[in-house]
N, C-alpha and C positions, 0 to 999 in steps of 0.2 A: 582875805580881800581879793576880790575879781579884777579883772582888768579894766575893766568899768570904773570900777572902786578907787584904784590906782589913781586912773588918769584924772577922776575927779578932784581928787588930795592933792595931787602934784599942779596941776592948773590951778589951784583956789590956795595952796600954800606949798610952794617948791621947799623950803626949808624944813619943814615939816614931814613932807615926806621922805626925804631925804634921812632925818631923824628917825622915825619912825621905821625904816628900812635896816640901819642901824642897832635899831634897840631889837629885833628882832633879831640880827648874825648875834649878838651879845649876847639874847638869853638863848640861845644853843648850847652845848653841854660844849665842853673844850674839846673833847675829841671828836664829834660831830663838826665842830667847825674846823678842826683844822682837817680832817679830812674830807671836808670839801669845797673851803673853800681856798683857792688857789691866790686870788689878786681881788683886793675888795676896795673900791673908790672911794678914796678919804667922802667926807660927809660932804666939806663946803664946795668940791669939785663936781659930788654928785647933786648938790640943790642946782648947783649953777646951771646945770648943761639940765636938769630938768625945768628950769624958768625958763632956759633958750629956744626949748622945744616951742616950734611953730606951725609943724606940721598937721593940718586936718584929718589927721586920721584914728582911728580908736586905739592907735599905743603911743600917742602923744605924752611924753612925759611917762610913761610905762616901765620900769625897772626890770630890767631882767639882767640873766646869766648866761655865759659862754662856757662851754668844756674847752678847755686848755688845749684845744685841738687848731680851733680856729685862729687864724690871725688876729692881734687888738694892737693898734701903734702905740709903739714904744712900752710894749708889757711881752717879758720874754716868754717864750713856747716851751713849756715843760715835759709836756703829753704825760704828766703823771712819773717822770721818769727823775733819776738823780743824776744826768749829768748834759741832759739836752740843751738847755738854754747854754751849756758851754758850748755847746757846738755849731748852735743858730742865732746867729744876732738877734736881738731883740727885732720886731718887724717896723719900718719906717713908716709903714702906713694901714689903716685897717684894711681887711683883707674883705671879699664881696659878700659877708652874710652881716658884718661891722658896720659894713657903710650903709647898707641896704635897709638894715633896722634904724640906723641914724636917721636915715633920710623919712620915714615914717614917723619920726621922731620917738621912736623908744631909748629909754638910757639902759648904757649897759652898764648896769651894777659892778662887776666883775668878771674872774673868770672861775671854773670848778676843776676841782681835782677829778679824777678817774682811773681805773683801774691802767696800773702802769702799761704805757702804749697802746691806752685799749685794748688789749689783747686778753678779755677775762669777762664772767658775767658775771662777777661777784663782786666787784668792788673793793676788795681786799690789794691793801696798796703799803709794803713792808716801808717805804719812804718818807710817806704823809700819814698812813694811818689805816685801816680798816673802816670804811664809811658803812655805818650801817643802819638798818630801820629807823629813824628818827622816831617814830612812835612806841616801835617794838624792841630795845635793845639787845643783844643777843642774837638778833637777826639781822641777815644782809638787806640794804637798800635793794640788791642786784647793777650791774654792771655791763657793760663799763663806763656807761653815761654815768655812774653813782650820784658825784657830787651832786649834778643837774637834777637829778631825780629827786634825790633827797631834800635841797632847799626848798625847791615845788612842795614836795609834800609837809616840809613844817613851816610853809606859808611864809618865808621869809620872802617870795616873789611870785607873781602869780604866770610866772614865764622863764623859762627857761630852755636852750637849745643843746641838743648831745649828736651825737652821730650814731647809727647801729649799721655794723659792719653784719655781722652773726644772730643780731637777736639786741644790741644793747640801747635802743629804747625800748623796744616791746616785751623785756625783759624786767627791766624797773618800773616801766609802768603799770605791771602788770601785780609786780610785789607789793609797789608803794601807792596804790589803789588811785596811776593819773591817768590822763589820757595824754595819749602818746602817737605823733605821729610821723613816720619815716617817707622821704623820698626815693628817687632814684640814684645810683650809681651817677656820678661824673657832670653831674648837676652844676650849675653855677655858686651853687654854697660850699660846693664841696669841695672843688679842681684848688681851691690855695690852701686846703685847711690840711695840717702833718698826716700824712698818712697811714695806715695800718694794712691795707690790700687795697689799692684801688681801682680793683674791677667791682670790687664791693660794697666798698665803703658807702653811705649817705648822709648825708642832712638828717637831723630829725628838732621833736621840740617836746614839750611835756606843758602840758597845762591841770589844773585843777576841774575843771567844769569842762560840759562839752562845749557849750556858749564860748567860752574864751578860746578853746582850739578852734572853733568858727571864725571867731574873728581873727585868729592870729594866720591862719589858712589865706580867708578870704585876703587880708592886705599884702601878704609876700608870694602866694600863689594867684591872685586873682580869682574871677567869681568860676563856679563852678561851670563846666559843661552844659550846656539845653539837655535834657534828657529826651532820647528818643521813648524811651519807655520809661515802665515804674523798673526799678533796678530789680535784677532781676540775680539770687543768689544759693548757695545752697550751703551746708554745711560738713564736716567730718567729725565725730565724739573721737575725743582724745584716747578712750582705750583700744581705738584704732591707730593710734599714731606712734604710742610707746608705751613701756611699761612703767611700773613704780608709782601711776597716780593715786593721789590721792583722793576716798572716794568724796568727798565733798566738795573737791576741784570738779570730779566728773561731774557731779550732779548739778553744780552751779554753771558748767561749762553749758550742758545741757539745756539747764534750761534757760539761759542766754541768749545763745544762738536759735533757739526754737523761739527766740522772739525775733531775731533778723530776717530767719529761710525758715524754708523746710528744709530736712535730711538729704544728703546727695543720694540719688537714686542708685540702685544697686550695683548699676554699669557704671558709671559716673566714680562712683565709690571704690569698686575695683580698681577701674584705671588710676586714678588717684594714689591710692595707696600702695599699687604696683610701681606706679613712677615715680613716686617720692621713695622708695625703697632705697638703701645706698645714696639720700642724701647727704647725709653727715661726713660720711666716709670722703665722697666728692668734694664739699664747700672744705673739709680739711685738710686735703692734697694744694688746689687752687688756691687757696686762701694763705698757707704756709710757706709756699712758693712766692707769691708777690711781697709777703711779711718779709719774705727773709733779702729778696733784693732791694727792698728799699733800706733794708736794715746793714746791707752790707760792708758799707765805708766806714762806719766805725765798729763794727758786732764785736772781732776780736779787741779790737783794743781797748773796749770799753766792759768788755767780757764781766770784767767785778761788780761791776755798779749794775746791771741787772739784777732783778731777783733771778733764783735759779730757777724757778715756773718759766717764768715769761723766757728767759733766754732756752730753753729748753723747747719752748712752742715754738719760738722763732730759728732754734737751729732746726728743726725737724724739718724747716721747708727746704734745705739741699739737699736731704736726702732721700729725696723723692726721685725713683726712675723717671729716664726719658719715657718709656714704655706706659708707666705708673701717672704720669701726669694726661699722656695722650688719653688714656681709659679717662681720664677724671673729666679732661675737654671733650669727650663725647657723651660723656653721661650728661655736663653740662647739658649742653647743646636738647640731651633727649628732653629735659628738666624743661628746656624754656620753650620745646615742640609743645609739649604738652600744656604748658600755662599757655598759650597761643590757642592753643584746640578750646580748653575749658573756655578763654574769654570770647569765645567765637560764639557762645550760648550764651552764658553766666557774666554780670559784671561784678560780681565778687565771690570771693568764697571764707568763708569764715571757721580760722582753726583756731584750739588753746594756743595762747602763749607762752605757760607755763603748767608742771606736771601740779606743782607743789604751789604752798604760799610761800612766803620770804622764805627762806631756809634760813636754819640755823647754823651755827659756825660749826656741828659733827655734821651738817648736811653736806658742807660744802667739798662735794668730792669727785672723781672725776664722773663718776658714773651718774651724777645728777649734771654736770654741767654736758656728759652727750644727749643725756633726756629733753637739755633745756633745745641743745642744737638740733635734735630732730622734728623739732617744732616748730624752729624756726629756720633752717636751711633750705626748707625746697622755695620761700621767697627770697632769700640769700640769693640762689644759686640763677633765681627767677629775675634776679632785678626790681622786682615787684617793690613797688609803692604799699605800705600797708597802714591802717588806722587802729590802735590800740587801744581797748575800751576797758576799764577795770571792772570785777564784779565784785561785788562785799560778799564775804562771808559774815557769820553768825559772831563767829569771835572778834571779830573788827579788821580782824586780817583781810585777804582781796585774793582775787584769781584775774586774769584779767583772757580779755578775745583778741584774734588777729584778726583784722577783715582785710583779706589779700585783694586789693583792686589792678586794675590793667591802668590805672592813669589815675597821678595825685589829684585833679582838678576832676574825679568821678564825682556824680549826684550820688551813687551810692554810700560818701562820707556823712552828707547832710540825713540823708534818708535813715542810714542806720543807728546816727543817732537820734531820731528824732523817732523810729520804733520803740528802741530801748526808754523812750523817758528818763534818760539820766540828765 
């Protein structure tokens, strides 16, 4: 069902959809549900607050999901974690991405599980559960948005919202064949919701159709920009970016984006690939440094109740030189010179988002999660706004596209999906 679809059900019979919402979390497999969903609104709570819905907008009475990231009044904050809600009151009041959907009048179903502390693109969560492919089992959703991702894709809501610090919308949406799209750093969705890095950290959301990420855009972002021109963009083939792809990812990647741009022209293309060089290495320094001060007041004490993954990524950020970090703050800096130059021409640039399709559980290894992060780090490191487009493969599977823009409210959102005919 579309969000369209939604709002029609829940306006013409709130109890119904409500029901209906319900018999869908039910026929999910049990472990599917319980690894993702974190907090689900009894039924007669969730009719009620969708009859209340009065607002004119097209997520009137709309159902969606939260990652366990965001504030929801009086639903404790987990972050996928086993001992956080002991450490953080339940929250007194929704927090600004809560009320903001309230006031459009969307209901929020729930909240979702995710890979512990967000800190993972797989999904894999030792506490709740390993969330994975909902159509493919065996396979990862991807992470760390999981939960969010996965409901989306087995149509339990035609909406749902994650965050991607490193890649973790554009990551699952790219597995779980949605469209997915992330904001910026330090945003107004972002500044209350539990942290992971926040110089990095964003907002994102995952929709089914490109039409519904339209509408859910147009009502929390506003209308697009005027375009001074037609958007104007280029592209990079993935076996310029890493290795290990898969050739079907290439060729789908391929001929995807040769429906958005042309090819970055050869200079273009140098510099590019020269300056994303030592991305991963960078957003890893940066990124594990901010993980680990926010993680600091209780890290040792809580020491056992980590997995020893996550607590391992997250000690690593002290033990980065004064020296070691200064390098990583200049590379930054070179990172977001050069996204500056590109949008000085280009209003997007479009890379894979992923090497592989879902991975399988021997995939999930370190050396496929730096593949996934070199793909996705130079907007990481960039700040960069990005729109996630899925592409089907043959098998049913998906690969999916980044389209890197300089500003969430680009006419290059609507434009490239409306090339792609998705």
């Amino acid at each position: 069902m579309t969000i369209a679809e939604w709002r029609d059900l829940s306006t013409r019979d709130a109890r119904r959809a409500a029901a209906e919402l319900h018999r869908r979390v039910s026929a999910l497999p049990e472990t599917l549900r319980r690894a993702a969903i974190s907090h689900l609104v009894p039924e007669p709570a969730m009719a009620g607050a969708m009859a209340a819905a009065t607002a004119d907008t097209p997520l009137r009475g709309v159902p969606c999901f939260l990652k366990d990231l965001f504030p929801l009044a009086g639903v404790p904050t987990r972050a996928g974690s086993a001992f956080l809600a002991e450490v953080l009151a339940a929250p007194a009041k929704d927090g600004a991405l809560a009320g903001e959907l309230r006031a459009a009048g969307a209901v929020i179903a729930g909240k979702t599980h995710l890979h512990e502390f967000a800190y993972g693109l797989t999904g894999q969560n030792p506490h709740y559960g390993d969330c994975e492919h909902p159509r493919f089992p065996g396979r990862t959703s991807g992470g760390s948005s999981s939960g969010s991702a996965a409901l989306v894709a087995a149509d339990v809501a035609p909406l749902a919202f994650g965050t991607d610090t490193g890649g973790s919308v554009r990551v699952p949406a790219a597995f779980c064949g949605l469209y997915g799209f992330r904001l910026t750093p330090r945003d107004r969705f972002i500044r209350d919701a539990f942290p992971l890095a926040p110089g990095f950290d964003t907002a994102g959301w995952f929709t089914r159709t490109a039409d519904d990420l339209l509408t859910v855009n147009r009502v929390l972002l506003g209308p697009e920009e005027p375009p001074a021109r037609e958007p104007k963009g280029c592209w990079l083939d993935l076996e310029k970016m890493t290795d290990g792809a898969d050739p079907e990812i290439v060729a789908a990647c391929r001929q995807g984006a040769g429906s958005l741009a042309a090819p970055a022209d050869a200079i273009t293309e140098a510099e590019l690939v020269a300056g994303f060089r030592g991305a991963l290495e960078t957003y890893a320094a940066l990124q594990s440094a901010e993980a680990f001060l926010g993680h600091r007041p209780w890290f040792e004490r809580y020491r056992a109740r980590y997995s020893p993954e996550v607590w391992s990524r997250i000690d690593r950020g002290r033990q980065w030189t004064r020296a070691e970090l200064d390098r990583a703050e200049v590379k930054q800096m070179e990172v977001r010179a050069l996204w500056r130059r590109f949008f000085d021409v280009y209003d997007f640039l479009v890379l894979p988002a992923a090497h592989r399709p879902a991975l399988k559980r021997e995939e999930l290894t370190l050396a496929n999660r730096n593949r996934l992060l070199t793909l996705t780090a130079p907007a990481s490191l960039g700040g960069c706004p990005v729109l996630t487009i899925p592409l089907p493969l043959a098998s049913g599977l998906s690969a999916g596209l980044q389209i890197v823009l300089a500003s969430p409210r680009s006419p290059a959102v609507s434009g490239g999906l409306a090339r792609l005919r998705l």
